[in-house]
C-alpha positions as CSV (number, residue, x, y, z in Angstrom):
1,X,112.5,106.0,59.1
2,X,113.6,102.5,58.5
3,X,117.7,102.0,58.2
4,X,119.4,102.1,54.3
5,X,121.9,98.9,54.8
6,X,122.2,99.0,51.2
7,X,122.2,102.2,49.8
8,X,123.4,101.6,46.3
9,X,120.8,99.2,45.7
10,X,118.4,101.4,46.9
11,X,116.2,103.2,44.3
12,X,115.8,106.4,46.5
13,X,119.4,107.1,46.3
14,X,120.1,108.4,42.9
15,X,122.5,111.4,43.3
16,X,126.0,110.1,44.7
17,X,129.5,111.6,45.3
18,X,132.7,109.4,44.9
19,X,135.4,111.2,46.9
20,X,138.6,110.3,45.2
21,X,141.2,113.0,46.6
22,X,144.0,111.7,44.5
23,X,146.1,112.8,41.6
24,X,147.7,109.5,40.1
25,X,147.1,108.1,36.6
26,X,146.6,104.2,38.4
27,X,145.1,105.3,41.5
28,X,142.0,106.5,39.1
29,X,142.5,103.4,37.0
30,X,142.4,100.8,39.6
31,X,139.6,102.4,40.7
32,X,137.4,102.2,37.2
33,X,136.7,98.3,37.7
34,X,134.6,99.2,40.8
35,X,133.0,102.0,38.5
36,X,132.0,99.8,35.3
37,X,129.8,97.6,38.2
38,X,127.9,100.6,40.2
39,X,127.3,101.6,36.9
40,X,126.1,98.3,35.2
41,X,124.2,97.7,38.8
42,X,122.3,101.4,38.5
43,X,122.5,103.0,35.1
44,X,120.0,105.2,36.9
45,X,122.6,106.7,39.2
46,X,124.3,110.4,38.6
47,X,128.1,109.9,39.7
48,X,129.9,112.7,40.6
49,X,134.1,112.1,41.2
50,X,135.0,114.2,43.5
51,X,138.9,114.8,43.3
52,X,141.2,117.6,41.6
53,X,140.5,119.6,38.5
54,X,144.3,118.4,37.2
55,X,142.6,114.7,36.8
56,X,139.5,115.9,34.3
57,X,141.9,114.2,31.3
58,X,141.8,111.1,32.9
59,X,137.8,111.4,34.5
60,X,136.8,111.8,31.0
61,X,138.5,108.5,29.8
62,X,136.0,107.0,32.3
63,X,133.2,107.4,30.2
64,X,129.9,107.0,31.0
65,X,131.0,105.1,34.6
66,X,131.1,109.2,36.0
67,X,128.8,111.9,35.1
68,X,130.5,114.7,36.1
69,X,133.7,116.1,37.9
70,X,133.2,118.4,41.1
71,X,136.7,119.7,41.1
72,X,138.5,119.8,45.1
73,X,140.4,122.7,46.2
74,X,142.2,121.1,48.4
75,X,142.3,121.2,52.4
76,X,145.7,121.3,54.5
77,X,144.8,117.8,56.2
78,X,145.0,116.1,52.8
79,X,148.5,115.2,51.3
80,X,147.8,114.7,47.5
81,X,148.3,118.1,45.5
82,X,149.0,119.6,42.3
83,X,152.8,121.3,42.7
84,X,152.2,124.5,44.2
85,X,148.9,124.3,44.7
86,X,147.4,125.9,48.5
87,X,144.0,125.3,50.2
88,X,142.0,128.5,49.8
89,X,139.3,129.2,52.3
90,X,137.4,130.9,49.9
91,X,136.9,127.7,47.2
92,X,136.9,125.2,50.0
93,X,133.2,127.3,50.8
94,X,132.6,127.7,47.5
95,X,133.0,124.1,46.8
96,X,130.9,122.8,49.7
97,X,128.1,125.4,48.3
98,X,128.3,123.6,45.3
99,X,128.5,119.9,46.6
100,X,124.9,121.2,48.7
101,X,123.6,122.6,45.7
102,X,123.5,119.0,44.2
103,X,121.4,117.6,47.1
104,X,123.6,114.5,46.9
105,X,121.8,111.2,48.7
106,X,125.0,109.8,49.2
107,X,128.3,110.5,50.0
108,X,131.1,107.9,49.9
109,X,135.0,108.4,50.7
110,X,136.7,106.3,48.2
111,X,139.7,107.9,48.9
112,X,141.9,105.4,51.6
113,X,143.0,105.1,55.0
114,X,143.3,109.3,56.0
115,X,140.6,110.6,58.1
116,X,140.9,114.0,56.3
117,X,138.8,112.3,53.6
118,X,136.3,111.5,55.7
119,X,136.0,115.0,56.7
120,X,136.0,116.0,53.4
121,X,132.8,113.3,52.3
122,X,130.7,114.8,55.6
123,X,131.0,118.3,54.5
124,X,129.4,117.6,51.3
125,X,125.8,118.1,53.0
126,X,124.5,114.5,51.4
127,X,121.7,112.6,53.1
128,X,123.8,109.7,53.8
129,X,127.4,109.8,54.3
130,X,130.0,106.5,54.2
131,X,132.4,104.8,52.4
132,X,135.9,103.4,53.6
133,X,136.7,104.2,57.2
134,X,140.1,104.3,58.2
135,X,142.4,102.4,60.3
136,X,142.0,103.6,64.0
137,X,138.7,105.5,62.8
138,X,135.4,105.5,64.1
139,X,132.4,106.3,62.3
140,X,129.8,108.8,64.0
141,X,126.6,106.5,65.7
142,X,124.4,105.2,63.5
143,X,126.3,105.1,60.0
144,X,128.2,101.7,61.2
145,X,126.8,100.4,58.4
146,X,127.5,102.4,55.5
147,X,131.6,101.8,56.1
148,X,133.8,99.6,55.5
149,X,137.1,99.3,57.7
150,X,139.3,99.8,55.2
151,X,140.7,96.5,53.8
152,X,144.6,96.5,53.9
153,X,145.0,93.4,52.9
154,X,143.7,93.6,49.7
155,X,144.8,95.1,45.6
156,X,144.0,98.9,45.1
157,X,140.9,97.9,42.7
158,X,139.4,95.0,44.8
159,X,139.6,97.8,47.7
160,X,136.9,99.6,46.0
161,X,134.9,96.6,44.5
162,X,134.9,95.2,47.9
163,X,133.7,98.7,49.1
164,X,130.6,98.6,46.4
165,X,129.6,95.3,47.3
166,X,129.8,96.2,51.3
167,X,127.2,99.2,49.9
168,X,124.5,97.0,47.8
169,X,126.5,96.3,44.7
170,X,126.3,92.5,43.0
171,X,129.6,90.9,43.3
172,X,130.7,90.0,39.5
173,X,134.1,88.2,40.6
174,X,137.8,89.8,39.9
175,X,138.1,93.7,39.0
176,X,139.1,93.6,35.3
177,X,141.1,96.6,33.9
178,X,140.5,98.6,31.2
179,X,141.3,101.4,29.3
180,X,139.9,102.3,25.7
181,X,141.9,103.3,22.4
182,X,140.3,105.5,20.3
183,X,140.4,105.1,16.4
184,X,142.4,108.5,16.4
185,X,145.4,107.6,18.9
186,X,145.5,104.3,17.4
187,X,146.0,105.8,14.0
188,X,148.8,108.6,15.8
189,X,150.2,105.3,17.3
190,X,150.3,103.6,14.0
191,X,152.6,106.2,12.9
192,X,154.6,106.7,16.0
193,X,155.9,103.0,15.2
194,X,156.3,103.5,11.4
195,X,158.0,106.4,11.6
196,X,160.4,105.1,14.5
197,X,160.9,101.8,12.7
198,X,159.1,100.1,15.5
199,X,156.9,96.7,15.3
200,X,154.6,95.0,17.7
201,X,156.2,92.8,19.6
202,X,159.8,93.7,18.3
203,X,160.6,96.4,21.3
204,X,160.7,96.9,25.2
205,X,159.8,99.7,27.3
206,X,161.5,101.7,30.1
207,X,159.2,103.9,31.8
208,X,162.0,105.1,34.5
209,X,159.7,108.1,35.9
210,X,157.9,107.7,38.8
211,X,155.5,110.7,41.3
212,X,158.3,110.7,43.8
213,X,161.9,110.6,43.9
214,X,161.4,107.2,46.3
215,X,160.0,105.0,43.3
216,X,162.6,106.6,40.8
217,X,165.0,103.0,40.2
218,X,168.6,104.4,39.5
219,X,169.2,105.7,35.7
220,X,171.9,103.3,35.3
221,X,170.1,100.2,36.3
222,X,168.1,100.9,33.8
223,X,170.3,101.2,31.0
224,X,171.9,98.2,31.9
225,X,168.8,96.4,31.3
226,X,168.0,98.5,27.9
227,X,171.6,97.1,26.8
228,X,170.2,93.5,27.7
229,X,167.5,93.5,26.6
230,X,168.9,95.8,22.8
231,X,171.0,92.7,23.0
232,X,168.1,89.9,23.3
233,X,167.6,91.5,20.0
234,X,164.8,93.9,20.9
235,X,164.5,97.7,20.2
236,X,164.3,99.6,23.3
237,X,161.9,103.0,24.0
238,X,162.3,104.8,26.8
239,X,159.0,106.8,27.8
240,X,157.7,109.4,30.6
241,X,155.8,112.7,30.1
242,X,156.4,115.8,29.5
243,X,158.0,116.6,32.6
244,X,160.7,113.5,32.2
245,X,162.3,115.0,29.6
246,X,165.7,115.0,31.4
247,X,165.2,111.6,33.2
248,X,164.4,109.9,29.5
249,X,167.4,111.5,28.0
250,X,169.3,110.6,30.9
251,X,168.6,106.6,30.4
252,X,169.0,106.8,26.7
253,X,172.9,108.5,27.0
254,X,173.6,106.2,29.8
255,X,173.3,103.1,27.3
256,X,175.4,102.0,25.0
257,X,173.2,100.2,22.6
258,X,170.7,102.9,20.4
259,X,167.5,103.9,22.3
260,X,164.4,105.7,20.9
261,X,163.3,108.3,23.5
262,X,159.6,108.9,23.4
263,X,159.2,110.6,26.6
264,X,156.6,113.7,26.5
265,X,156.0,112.5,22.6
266,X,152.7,110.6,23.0
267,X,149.7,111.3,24.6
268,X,147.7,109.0,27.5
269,X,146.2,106.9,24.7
270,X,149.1,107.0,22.6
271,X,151.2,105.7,25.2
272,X,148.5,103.2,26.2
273,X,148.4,101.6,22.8
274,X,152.9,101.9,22.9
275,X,153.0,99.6,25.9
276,X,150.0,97.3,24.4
277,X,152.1,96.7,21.7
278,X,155.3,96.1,23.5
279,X,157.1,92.9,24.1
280,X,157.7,94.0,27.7
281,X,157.4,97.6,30.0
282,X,159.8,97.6,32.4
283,X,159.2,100.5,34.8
284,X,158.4,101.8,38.0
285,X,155.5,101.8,40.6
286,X,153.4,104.1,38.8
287,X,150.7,104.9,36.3
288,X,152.6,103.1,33.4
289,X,152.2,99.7,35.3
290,X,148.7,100.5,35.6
291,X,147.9,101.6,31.7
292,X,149.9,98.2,31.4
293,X,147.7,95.9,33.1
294,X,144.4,98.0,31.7
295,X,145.7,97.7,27.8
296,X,146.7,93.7,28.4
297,X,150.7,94.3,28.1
298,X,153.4,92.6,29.9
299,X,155.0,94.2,32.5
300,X,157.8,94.2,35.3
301,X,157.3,96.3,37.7
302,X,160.0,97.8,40.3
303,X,158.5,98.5,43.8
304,X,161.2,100.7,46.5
305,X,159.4,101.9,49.2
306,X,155.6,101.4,47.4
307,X,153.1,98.4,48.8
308,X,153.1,95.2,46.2
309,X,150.0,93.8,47.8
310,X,148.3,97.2,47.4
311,X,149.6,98.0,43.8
312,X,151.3,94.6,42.4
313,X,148.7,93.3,39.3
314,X,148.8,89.9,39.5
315,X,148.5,87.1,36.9
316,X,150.8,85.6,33.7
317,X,151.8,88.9,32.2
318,X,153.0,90.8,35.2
319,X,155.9,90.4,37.6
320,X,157.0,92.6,40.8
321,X,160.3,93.0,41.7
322,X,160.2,93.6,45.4
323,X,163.1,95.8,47.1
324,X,164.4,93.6,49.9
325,X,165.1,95.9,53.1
326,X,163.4,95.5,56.1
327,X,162.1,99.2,55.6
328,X,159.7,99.0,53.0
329,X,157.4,99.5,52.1
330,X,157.6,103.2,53.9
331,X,156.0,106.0,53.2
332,X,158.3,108.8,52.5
333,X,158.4,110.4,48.8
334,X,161.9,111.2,49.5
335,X,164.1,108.6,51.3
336,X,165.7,109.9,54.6
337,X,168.4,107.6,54.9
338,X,170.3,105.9,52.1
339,X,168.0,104.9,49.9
340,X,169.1,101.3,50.3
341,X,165.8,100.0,48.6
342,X,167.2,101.1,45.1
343,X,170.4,99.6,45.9
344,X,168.5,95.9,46.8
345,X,166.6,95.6,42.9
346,X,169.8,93.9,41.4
347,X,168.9,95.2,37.4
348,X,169.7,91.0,37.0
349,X,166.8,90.0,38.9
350,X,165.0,92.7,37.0
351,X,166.1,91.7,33.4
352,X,165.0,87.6,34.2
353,X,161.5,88.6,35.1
354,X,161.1,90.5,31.7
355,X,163.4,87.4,29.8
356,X,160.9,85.7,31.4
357,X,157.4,87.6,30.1
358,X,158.8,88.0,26.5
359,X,159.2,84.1,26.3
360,X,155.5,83.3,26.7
């Protein structure tokens, strides 16, 4: 049988598995770019994401780029889980029973630089098994070709372009981001700003929440730059979900200009079209900067302990400010010493690079 060097341009592979073991908001946007072009390149193709049940909000924002979702129940080598969630043996064999049942031709880890995930993508039962190999990795004899060392040096969404092309896909030049609007939430969002006394380009955004306490910039940094920016003339709305309730609060009481707190008030697309709309989104490394750069908005983003040159969107309407300790990025989700990165983002620096965006 001759070798399949490119198997996503090959017609006889039509059934494929994406395994995408993560939970986070951007890590499933940055990877949609990579998704619009497999499918552009093969409408022919049925995708199946393969990644937690907790994320089916976000898979079915995706579109058409995914057919389906084959929910994960987790395995004690992989890090990413739901909050008190366990590997069970019982639907770890009832899951590779169903990944069999769908006689998959390919299986691709998509997830990053863990093994585990590689382990995962082989027990699927597909025909052909590949995708990103890890750092210090080696892939079993005679699938060489179907990996592709995964590329540090690159953004989170050219990782997976880069990936597709490696595997058969046309390049098409930079991943573009994007994330639809429906009529509906822009209609809600319509009225979030009327009744709030809000106006396009008339307010900034702090998104102060963050998936770990390690990416969580200090309270009272950012209230000091609400307070400058309130003063720059803008209205300032603090946002998060449902979970942030406290942390929200706790930025809008630490100010001393007015804030309107929004966090856990609007859904994903409401809070898509929010930051579209805003002057500026000042906030963590975390989803938000992500539904920023897929909606077009300006934003500043604050990166502790995360990777810039893994997560950092680049271009006129986004700046990183870069913690400035030898130790970073690290990755720890709760800092084991004194948290010095925080203490190195000086909320001035911070404040200039969103002065900055709201005067183009």
């Amino acid at each position: 049988m001759p070798q399949v060097t490119a198997p996503l341009a090959d017609p006889a592979v039509r059934r494929v598995a994406l395994v995408r073991l993560r939970l986070g908001l951007g890590d499933l946007l940055c990877s949609l770019p990579a998704l619009h072009r497999l499918r552009a390149a093969r409408p022919d193709l049925r995708v199946t994401l393969v990644t937690w049940a907790e994320t089916a909000g976000v898979v079915e924002r995706m579109g058409d780029a995914v057919d389906e979702l084959l929910a994960f129940p987790g395995a004690d080598d992989v890090p990413d889980r739901p909050p008190g969630r366990e590997p069970d043996p019982a639907s770890w064999a009832a899951f590779t029973a169903a990944a069999a049942a769908r006689r998959f031709d390919l299986a691709l880890q998509v997830y990053g630089d863990r093994p585990a995930a590689n382990r995962v993508t082989a027990a699927l039962g597909a025909r052909l098994v590949g995708g990103f190999a890890p750092t210090g990795w080696t892939p079993p004899p005679g699938t060489e070709h179907l990996h592709l060392r995964y590329p540090l040096e690159l953004h989170e969404a050219e990782r997976h372009t880069r990936l597709f092309e490696h595997l058969g896909v046309p390049p098409a030049g930079p991943p573009v981001m994007a994330f639809p609007v429906p009529p509906a939430e822009e209609a809600g969002h319509a009225a979030t700003l009327d009744r709030h006394g809000l106006v396009p380009g008339g307010y900034a955004v702090l998104h102060p929440g963050a998936s770990s306490p390690t990416r969580m910039w200090p309270v009272e940094r950012y209230a000091a730059v609400g307070d400058a920016l309130a003063a720059d003339g803008l209205a300032v709305v603090v946002t998060g979900g449902p979970g942030e309730r406290p942390l929200g609060a706790a930025v809008a009481a630490a100010m001393r200009a007015p804030a309107v707190d929004l966090t856990g008030a609007t859904g994903l697309g409401g809070l898509a079209a929010l930051l579209r709309d805003a002057a500026v989104l000042v906030g963590n490394d975390t989803g938000s900067a992500h539904l920023a750069a897929a909606v077009g908005a300006r934003s500043v983003t604050v990166f502790l302990p995360g990777d810039p040159v893994r997560w950092a969107h680049r271009g006129p309407r986004h700046r990183a400010v870069v913690a400035d300790v030898p130790c970073a990025p690290c990755p720890h989700l709760v800092c084991p010493i004194d948290f010095r990165c925080a203490d190195s983002v000086r909320p001035v620096d911070v404040l200039a690079a969103a002065r900055a965006l709201v005067a183009r």
